[in-house]
ZAZA-967283 format. One record per residue (C-alpha): residue number from 1; residue in three letters; x, y, z. Coordinates in pm, whole numbers. Example, Ala and Ser with C-alpha at 12.3 -4.5 7.8 and 13.67 -1.06 7.14 Angstrom:
<rs>
<r k="1" r="ALA" c1="1230" c2="-450" c3="780"/>
<r k="2" r="SER" c1="1367" c2="-106" c3="714"/>
</rs>
This chain:
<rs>
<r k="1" r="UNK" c1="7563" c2="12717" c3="13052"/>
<r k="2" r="UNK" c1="7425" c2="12388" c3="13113"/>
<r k="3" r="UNK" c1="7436" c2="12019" c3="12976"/>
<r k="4" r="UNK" c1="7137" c2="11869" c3="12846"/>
<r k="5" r="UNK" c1="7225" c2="11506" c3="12899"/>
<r k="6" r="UNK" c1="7015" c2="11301" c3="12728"/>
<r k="7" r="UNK" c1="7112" c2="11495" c3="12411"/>
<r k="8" r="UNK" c1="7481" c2="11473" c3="12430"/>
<r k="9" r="UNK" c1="7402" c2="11085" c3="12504"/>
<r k="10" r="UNK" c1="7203" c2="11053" c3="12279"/>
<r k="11" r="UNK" c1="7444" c2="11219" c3="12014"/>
<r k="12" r="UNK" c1="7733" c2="11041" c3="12091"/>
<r k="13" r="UNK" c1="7581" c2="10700" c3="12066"/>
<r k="14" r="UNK" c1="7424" c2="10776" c3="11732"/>
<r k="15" r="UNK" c1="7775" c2="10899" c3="11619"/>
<r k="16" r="UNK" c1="7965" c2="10635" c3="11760"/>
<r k="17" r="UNK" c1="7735" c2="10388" c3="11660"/>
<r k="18" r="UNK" c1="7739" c2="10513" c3="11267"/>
<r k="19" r="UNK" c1="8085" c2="10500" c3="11242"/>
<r k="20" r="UNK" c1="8124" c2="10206" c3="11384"/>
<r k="21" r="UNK" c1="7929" c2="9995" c3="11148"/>
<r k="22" r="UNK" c1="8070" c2="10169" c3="10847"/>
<r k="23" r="UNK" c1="8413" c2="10047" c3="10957"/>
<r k="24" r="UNK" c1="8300" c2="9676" c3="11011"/>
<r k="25" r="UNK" c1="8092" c2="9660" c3="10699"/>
<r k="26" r="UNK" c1="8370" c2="9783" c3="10497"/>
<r k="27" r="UNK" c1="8611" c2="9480" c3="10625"/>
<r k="28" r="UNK" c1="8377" c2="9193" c3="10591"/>
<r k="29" r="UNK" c1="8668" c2="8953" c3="10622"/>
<r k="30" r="UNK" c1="8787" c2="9123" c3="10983"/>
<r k="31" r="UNK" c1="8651" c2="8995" c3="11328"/>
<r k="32" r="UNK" c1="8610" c2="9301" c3="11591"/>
<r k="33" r="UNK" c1="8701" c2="9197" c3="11871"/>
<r k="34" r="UNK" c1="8718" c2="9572" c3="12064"/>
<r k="35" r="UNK" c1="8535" c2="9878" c3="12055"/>
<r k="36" r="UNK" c1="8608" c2="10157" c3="12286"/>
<r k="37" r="UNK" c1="8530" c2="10531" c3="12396"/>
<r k="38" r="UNK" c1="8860" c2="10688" c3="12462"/>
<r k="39" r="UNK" c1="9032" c2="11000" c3="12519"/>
<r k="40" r="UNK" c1="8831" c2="11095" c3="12885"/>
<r k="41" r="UNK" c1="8993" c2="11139" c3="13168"/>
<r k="42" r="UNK" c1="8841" c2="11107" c3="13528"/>
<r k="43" r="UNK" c1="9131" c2="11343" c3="13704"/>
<r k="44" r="UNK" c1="9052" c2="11737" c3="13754"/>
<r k="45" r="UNK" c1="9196" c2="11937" c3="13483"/>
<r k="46" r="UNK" c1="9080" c2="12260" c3="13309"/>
<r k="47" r="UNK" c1="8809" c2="12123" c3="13088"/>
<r k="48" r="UNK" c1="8640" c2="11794" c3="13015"/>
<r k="49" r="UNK" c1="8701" c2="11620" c3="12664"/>
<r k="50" r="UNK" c1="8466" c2="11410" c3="12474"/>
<r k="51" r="UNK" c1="8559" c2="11112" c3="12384"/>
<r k="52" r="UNK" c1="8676" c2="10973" c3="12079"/>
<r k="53" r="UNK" c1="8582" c2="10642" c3="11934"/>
<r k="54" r="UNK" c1="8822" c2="10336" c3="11845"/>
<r k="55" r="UNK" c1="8812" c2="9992" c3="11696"/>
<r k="56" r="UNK" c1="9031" c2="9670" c3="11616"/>
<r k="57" r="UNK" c1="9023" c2="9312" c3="11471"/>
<r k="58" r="UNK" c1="9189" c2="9027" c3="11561"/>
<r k="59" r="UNK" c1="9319" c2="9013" c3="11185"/>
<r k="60" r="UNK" c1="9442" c2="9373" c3="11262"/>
<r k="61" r="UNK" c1="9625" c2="9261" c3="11606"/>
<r k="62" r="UNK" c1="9784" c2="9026" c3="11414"/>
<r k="63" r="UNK" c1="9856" c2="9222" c3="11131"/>
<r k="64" r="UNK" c1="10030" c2="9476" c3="11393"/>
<r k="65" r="UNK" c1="10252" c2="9202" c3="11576"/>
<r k="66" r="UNK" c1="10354" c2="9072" c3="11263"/>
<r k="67" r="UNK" c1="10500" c2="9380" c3="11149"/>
<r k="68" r="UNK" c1="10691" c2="9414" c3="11464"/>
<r k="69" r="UNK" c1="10840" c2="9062" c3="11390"/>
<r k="70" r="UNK" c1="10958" c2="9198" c3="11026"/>
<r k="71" r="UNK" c1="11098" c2="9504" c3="11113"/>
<r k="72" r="UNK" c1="11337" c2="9318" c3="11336"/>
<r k="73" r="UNK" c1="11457" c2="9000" c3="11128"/>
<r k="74" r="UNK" c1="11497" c2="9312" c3="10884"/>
<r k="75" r="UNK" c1="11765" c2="9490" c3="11161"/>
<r k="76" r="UNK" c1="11938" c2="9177" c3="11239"/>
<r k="77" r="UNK" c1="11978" c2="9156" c3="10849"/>
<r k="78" r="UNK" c1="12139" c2="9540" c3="10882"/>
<r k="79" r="UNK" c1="12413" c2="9405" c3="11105"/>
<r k="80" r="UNK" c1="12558" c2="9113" c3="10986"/>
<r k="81" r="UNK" c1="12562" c2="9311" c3="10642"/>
<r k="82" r="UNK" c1="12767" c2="9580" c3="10820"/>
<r k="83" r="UNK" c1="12997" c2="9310" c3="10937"/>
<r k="84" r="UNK" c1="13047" c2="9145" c3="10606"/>
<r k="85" r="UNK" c1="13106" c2="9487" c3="10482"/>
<r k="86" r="UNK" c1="13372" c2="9540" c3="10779"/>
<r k="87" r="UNK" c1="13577" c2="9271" c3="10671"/>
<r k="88" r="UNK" c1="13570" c2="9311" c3="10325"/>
<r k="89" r="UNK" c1="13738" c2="9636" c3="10310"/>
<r k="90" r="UNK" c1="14071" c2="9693" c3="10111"/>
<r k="91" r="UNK" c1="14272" c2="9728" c3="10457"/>
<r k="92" r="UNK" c1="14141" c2="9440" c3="10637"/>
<r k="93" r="UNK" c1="14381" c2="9212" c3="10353"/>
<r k="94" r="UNK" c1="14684" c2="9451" c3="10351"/>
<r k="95" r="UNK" c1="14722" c2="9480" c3="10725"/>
<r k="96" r="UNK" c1="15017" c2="9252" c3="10819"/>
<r k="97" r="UNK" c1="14942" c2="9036" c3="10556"/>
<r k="98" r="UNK" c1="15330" c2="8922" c3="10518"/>
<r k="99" r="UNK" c1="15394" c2="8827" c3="10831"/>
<r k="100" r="UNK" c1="15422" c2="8477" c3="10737"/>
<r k="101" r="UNK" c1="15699" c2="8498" c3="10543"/>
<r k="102" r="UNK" c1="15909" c2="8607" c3="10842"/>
<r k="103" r="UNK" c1="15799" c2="8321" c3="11010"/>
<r k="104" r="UNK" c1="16018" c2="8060" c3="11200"/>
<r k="105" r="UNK" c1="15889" c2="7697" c3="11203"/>
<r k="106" r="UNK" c1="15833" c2="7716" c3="11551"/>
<r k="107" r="UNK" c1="15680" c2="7999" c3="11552"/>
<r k="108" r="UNK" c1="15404" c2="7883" c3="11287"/>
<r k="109" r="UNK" c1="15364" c2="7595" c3="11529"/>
<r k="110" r="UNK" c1="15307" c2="7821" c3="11844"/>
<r k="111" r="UNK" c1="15054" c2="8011" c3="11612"/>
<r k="112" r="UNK" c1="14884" c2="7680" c3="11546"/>
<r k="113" r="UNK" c1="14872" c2="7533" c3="11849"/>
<r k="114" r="UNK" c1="14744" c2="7868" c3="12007"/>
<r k="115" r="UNK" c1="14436" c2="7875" c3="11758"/>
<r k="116" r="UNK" c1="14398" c2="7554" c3="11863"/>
<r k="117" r="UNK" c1="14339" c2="7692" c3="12189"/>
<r k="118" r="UNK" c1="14131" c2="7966" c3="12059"/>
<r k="119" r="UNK" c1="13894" c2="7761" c3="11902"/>
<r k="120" r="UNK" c1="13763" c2="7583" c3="12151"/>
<r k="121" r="UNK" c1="13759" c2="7827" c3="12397"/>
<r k="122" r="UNK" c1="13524" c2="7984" c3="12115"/>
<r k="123" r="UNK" c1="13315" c2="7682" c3="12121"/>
<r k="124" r="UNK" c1="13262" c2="7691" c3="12482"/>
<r k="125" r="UNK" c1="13149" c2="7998" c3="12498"/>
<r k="126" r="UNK" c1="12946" c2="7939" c3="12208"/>
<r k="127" r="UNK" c1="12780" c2="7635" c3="12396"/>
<r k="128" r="UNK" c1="12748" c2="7842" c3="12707"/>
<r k="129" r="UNK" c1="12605" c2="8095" c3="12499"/>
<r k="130" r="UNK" c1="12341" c2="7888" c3="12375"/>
<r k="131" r="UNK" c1="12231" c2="7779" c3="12662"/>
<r k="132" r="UNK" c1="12159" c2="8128" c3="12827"/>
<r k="133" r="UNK" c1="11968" c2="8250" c3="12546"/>
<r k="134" r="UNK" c1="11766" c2="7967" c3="12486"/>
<r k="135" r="UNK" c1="11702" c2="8007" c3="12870"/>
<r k="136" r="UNK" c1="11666" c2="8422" c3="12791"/>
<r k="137" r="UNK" c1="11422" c2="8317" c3="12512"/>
<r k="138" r="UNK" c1="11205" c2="8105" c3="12665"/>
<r k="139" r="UNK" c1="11108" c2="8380" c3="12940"/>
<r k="140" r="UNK" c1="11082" c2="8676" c3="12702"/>
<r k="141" r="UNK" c1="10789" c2="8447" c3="12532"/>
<r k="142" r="UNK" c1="10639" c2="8379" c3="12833"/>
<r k="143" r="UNK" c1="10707" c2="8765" c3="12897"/>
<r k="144" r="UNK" c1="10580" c2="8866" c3="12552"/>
<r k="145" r="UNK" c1="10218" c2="8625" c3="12609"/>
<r k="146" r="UNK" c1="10133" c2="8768" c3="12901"/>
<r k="147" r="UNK" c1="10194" c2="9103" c3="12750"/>
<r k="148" r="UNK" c1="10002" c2="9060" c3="12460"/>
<r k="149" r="UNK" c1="9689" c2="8983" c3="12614"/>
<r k="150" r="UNK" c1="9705" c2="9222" c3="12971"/>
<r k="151" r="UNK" c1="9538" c2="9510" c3="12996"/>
<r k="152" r="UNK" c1="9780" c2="9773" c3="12928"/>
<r k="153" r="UNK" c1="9914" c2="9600" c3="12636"/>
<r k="154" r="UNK" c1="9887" c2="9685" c3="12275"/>
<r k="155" r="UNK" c1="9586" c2="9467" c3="12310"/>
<r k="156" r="UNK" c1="9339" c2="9656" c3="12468"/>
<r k="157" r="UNK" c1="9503" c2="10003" c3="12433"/>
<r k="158" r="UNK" c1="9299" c2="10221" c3="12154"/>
<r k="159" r="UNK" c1="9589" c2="10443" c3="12103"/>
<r k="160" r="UNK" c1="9771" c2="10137" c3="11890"/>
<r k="161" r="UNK" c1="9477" c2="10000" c3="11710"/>
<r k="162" r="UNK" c1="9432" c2="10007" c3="11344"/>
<r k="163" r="UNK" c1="9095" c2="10223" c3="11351"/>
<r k="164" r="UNK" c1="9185" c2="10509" c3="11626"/>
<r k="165" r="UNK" c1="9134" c2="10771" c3="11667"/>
<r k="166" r="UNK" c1="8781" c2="10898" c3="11504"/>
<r k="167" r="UNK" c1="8598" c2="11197" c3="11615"/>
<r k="168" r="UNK" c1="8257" c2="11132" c3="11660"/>
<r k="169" r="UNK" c1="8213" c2="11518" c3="11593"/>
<r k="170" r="UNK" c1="8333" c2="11807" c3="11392"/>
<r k="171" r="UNK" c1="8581" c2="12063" c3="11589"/>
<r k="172" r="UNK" c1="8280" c2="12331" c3="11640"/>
<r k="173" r="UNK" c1="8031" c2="12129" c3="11786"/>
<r k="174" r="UNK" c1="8290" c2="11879" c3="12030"/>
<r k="175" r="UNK" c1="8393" c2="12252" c3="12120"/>
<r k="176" r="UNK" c1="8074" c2="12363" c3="12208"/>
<r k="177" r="UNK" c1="7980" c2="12006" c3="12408"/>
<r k="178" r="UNK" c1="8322" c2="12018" c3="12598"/>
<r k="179" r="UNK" c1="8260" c2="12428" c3="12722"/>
<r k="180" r="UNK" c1="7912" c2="12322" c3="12842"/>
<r k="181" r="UNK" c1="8071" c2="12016" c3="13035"/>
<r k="182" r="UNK" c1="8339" c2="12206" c3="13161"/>
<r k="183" r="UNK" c1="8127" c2="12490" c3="13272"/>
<r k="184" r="UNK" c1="7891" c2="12273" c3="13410"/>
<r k="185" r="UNK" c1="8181" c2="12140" c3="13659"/>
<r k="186" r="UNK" c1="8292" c2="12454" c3="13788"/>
<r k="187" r="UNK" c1="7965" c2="12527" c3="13841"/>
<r k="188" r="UNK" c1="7846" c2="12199" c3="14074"/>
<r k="189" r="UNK" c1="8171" c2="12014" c3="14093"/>
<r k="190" r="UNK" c1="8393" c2="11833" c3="13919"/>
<r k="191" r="UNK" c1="8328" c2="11476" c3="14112"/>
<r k="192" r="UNK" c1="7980" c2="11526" c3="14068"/>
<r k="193" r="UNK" c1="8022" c2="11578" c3="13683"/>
<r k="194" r="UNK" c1="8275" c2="11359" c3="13574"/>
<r k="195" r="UNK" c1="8046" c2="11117" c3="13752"/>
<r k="196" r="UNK" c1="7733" c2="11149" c3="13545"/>
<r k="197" r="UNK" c1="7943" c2="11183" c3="13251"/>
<r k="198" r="UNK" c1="8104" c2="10810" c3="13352"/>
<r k="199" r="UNK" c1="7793" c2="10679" c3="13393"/>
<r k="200" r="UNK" c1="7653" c2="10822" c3="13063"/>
<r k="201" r="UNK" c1="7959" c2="10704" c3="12872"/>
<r k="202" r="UNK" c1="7847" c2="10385" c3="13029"/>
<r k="203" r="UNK" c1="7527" c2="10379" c3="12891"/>
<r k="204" r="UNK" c1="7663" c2="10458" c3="12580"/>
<r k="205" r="UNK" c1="7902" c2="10134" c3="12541"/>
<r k="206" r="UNK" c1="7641" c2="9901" c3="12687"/>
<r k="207" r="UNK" c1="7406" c2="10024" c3="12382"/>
<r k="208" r="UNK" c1="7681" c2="9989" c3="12121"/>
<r k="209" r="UNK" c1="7725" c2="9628" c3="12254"/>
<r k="210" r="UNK" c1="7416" c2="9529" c3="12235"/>
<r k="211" r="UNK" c1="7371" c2="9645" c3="11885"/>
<r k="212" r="UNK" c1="7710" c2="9555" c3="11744"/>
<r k="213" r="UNK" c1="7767" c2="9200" c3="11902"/>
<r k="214" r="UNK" c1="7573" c2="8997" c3="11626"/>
<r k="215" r="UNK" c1="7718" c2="8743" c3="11362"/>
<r k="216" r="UNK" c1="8098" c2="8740" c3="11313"/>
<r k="217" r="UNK" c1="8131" c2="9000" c3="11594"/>
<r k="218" r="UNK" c1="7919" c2="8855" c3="11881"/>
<r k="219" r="UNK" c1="8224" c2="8827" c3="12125"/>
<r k="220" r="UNK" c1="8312" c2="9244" c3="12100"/>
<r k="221" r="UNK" c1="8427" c2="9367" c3="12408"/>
<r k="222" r="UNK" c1="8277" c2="9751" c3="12423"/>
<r k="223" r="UNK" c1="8432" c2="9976" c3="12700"/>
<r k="224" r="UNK" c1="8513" c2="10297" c3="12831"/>
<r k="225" r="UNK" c1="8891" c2="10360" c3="12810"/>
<r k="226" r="UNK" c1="9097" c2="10475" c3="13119"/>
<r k="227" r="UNK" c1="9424" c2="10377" c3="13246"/>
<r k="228" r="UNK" c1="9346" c2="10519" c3="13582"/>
<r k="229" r="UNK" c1="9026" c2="10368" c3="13642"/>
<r k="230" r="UNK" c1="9080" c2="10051" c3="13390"/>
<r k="231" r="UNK" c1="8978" c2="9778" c3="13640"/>
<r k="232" r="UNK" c1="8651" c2="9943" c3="13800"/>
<r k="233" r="UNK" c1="8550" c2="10014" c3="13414"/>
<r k="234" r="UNK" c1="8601" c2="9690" c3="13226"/>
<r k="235" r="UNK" c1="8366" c2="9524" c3="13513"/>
<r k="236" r="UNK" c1="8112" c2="9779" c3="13445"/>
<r k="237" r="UNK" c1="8082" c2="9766" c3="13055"/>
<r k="238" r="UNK" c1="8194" c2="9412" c3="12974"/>
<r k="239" r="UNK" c1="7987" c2="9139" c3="13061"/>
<r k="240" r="UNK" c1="8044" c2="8818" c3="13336"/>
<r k="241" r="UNK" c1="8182" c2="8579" c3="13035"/>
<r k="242" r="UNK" c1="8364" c2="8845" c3="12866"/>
<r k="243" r="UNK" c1="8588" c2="8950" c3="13202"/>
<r k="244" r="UNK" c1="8586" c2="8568" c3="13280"/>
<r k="245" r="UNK" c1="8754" c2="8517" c3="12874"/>
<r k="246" r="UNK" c1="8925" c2="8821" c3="12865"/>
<r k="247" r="UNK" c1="9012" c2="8948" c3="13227"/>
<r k="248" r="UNK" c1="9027" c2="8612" c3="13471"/>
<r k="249" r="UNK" c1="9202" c2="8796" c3="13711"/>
<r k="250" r="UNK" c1="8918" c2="9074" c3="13806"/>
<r k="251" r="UNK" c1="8622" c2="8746" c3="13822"/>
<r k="252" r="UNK" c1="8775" c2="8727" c3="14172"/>
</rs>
């Protein structure tokens, strides 16, 4: 069984290409800011998968953070209600609560005097406190920044994006293309292959690009998803100002 590879190109980038624009013309109000072939994997296993296809917006990346953000105000909420609930209970009032009348003078003084004591020690540590997580804060933003935008961050990884993932075919026929791929390596080679099937997956994002990168969405970044191989891939499908905006650090 062989691969005929200008078909299978050609019928993933019509796929991929349809589905695509149905997505962005049904959120007019949503810039695109990624599109990307994923699910492939460049390692030697026991059969070659086709891809699948994935999009986001910058309205959806913020969408996604934002939710993040809510869900854990919304925990810290959960605690301090568990605390108020802690001290409310019937006990916490009857425990020892007439030990004042048994009280000496002195002793109520001692007692004073010794919250006193307490109370600033409290402070102190309160003041310490705040300075260390202001300090902790400050570098989990920096932390979180850099994290948002790096490769292998929510940003650029089509497993957490709003639109991910679509088939580009039903289960017969991506059967039927992944047999003939797989057969085709155990035939003449894995390396060999998964290395025409790269470079037509390639091919494939550089056409979607140039077709989808108009109006609102001129800036989309198209590329061929793999964490093993991320660096060598983003310089091949993304252009010289779009790895110089998005990925400074591989210009060099």
């Amino acid at each position: 069984m062989g691969v005929d590879w200008t078909a299978l190109e050609e019928a993933i980038r019509v796929s991929a290409l349809r589905q695509a624009e149905e997505i962005i013309h049904r959120h007019p109000d949503e810039v695109f800011y990624a599109i990307a072939l994923d699910g492939v994997s460049a390692d030697e296993t026991d059969h070659i998968d086709l891809p699948v296809l994935a999009l986001n917006s910058e309205e959806a990346l913020t969408r996604a953070f934002a939710g993040d953000e809510e869900e854990a105000v919304e925990e810290d909420f959960d605690d301090e209600d568990e605390e108020e609930d802690f001290e409310e209970r019937a006990d916490a009032d009857d425990n020892g609560s007439d030990r004042d009348v048994h009280l000496h003078d002195n002793d109520v003084t001692a007692v004073s005097d010794s919250d006193d004591d307490e109370d600033d020690d409290v402070a102190t540590d309160e003041d310490d406190d705040g300075e260390d997580i202001d300090a902790v804060l400050k570098e989990f933003d920096a932390l979180a920044s850099d994290a948002e935008q790096g490769y292998y961050s929510s940003k650029w990884n089509p497993a957490d994006w709003q639109w991910s993932p679509i088939e580009l075919f039903d289960e017969s026929a991506t059967s039927l293309w992944s047999q003939a791929l797989t057969s085709v390596a155990r035939d003449h080679g894995w390396e060999k292959t998964n290395r025409l099937y790269y470079e037509m997956l390639i091919r494939v994002t550089e056409s979607l690009r140039t077709t989808l990168a108009v109006g609102r969405n001129a800036d989309v970044v198209v590329y061929l998803s793999d964490e093993e191989h991320g660096d060598a891939l983003l310089r091949r499908c993304l252009t010289e100002s779009q790895l110089a905006k998005h990925f400074p650090e591989l210009t060099h």
